[in-house]
N, C-alpha and C positions, 0 to 999 in steps of 0.2 A: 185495904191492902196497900194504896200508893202511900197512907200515912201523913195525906195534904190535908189543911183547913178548909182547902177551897172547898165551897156547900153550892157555888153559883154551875151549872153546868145549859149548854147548847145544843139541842137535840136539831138533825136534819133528816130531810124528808125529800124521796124525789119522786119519778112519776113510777106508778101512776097515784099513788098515794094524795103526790103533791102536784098540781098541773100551774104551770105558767101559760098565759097564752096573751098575743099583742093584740093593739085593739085601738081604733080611733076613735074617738066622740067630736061627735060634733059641739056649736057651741056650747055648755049648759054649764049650772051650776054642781059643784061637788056632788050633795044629795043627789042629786039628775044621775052624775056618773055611776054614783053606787047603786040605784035603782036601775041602772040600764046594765052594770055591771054584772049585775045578780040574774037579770034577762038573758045577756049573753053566756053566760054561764052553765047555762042550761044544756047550751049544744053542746060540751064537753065533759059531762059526766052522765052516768046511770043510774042516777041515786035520786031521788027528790031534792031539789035545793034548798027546803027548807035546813035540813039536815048537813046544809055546807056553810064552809066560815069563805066569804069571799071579801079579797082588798086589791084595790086600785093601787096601782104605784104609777105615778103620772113620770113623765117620761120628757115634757116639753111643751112647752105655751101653744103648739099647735093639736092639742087634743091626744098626743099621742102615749098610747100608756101601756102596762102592764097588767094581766090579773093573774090573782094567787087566789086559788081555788082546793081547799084540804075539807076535810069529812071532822064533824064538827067530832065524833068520836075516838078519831084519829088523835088529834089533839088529845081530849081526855085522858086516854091512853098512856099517851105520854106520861102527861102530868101525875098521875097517878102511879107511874114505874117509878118518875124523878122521888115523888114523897116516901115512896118506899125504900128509896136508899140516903134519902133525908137528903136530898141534894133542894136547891131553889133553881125553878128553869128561869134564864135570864131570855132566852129568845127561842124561837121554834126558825131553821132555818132552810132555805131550797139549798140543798144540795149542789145544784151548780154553782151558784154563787160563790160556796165554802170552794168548791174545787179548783174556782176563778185567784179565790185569795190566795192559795197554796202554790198554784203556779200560776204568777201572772203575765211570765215569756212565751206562753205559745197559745197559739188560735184555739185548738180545742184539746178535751183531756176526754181520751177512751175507761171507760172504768169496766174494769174485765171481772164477773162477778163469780157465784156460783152458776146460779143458775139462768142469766145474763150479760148482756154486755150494754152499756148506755153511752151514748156520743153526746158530747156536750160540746157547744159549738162557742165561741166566743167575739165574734167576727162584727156581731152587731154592736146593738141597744143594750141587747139585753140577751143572756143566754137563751139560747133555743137549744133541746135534744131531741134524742132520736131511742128508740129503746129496740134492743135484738135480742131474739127469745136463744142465745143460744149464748153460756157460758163454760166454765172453765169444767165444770161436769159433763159435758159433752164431748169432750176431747180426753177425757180422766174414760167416761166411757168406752169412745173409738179406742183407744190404747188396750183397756182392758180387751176386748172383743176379736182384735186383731193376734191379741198374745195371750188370751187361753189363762190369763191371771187375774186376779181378785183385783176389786179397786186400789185394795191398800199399795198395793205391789205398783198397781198401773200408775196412780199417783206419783209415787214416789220417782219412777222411770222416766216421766213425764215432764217435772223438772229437772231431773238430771240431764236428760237428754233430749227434750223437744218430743213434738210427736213423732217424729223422724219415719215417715210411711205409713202409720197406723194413723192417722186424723186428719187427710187431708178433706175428705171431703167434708167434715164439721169443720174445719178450719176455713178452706175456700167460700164455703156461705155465707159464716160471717164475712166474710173480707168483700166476699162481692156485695153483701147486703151494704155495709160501711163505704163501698166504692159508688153504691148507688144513691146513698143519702147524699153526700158529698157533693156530687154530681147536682142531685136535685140543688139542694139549697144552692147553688153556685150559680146555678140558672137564673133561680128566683131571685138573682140579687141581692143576696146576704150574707153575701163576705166569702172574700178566697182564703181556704186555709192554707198553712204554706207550713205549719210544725204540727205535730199532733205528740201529745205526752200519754202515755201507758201509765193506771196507776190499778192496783186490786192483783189478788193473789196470783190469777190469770196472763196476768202482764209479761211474766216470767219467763211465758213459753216462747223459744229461742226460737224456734220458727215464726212466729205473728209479725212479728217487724218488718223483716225484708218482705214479707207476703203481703203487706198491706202497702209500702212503698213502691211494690212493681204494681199494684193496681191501682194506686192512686197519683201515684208523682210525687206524694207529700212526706216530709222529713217525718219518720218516728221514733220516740226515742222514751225510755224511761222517764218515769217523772225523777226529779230533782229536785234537793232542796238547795237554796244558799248557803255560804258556807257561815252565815252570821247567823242561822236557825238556834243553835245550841251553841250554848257557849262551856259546855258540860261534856257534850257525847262529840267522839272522834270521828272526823269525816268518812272513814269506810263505815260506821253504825250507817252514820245519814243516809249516805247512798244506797246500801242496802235495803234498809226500812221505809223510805219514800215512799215506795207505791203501797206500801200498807197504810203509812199515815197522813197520806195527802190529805183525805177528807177530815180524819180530827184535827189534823194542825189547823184545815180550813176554818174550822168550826169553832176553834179556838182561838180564832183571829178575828173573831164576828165582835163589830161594834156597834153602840146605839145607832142609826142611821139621825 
């Protein structure tokens, strides 16, 4: 349908699918790290490890590093959808990484989903997230339930006009869940956020903003692109499309490491 040659394309992956988690070794050899790597590994998933693709990303001469931990079927999967539309996968990528390339002016980027919400934090090493079981269905919900109309209707109202009294209380959860992550990580020494970027269909809702700013302190604001992203589509396109296309622009900015 785009009518491009390009066959090369960049699938991402985030949790829980995809899990990042940090991690220090002592002195040892590579082989060491990755046998110990595959060890540690264990405490954060439910699956056999046999059945998992696990890689070190080393982080700095004092042992300190990264691991990437995906379901070796996961993968497959992929691979397997990319062959069927006759694409070539150039990389399989974490999701926050992509969402770090897309915007690289603010500390972290909220991704407001259907059926979630995931905080990606940007402060450190290396991204850290958070994941909230409560998406933009949830408040499509509250709206229906409060006004006696069908999703379609309540959707639609929803954007137009915020939840404006029908959702606060799925609204307030999330925000105090996101006020308490925040919080946490801040404590533990991993970075003060100070901007937070909205990006997902979710984003939109005219309420979430000022509600997450009186409960956190912290600036929020739609995601944005530059104004050098496109040299084709006119600055109101950009801005409006941003928070749908943070993650493929990210993912489309993915280079060999």
């Amino acid at each position: 349908e785009l009518h491009t040659r390009e066959r090369r394309c960049v699938f991402g992956l985030g949790e829980p699918r995809a899990l990042l988690r940090s991690i220090r070794f002592p002195a040892m050899r590579r082989g060491e790290q990755d046998r110990a790597a595959r060890f540690e590994a264990t405490q954060f998933v439910d699956y056999p490890i046999g059945e998992a693709i696990v890689k070190v990303i080393p982080l700095g001469s004092e042992g300190d590093a990264v691991i990437g931990v995906v379901r070796k079927d996961v993968i497959g999967s992929l691979v397997s959808l990319a062959h069927a539309a006759k694409l070539r996968v150039a990389a399989i990528d974490n999701n926050a990484f992509a969402l770090r390339r897309a915007q690289p002016d603010v500390d972290a980027v909220l991704d407001i989903g259907l059926e979630d919400s995931r905080l990606h934090i940007f402060t450190g090493r290396f991204p850290i997230g958070r994941r909230f079981p409560i998406g933009g269905a949830a408040f499509t919900q509250a709206v229906a339930r409060a006004l006696g109309c069908d999703l379609a209707t309540a959707e639609r109202r929803k954007l137009a006009h915020g939840i404006a009294g029908c959702g606060e209380i799925a609204r307030d959860a999330l925000v105090a869940d996101i006020a308490s992550a925040l919080a946490k990580y801040r404590s533990a020494g991993l970075g003060d956020v100070r901007e937070i970027a909205l990006v997902g269909n979710g984003s939109r809702l005219t309420d979430l903003p000022a509600a997450i700013e009186r409960a956190t302190a912290i600036r929020v604001r739609p995601a944005t692109f530059s104004s050098d992203t496109s040299q084709t589509l006119p600055p109101d396109v950009l801005r409006a499309a941003a928070p749908d296309w943070c993650l493929a622009y990210g993912l489309a900015r993915w280079t060999q490491p």
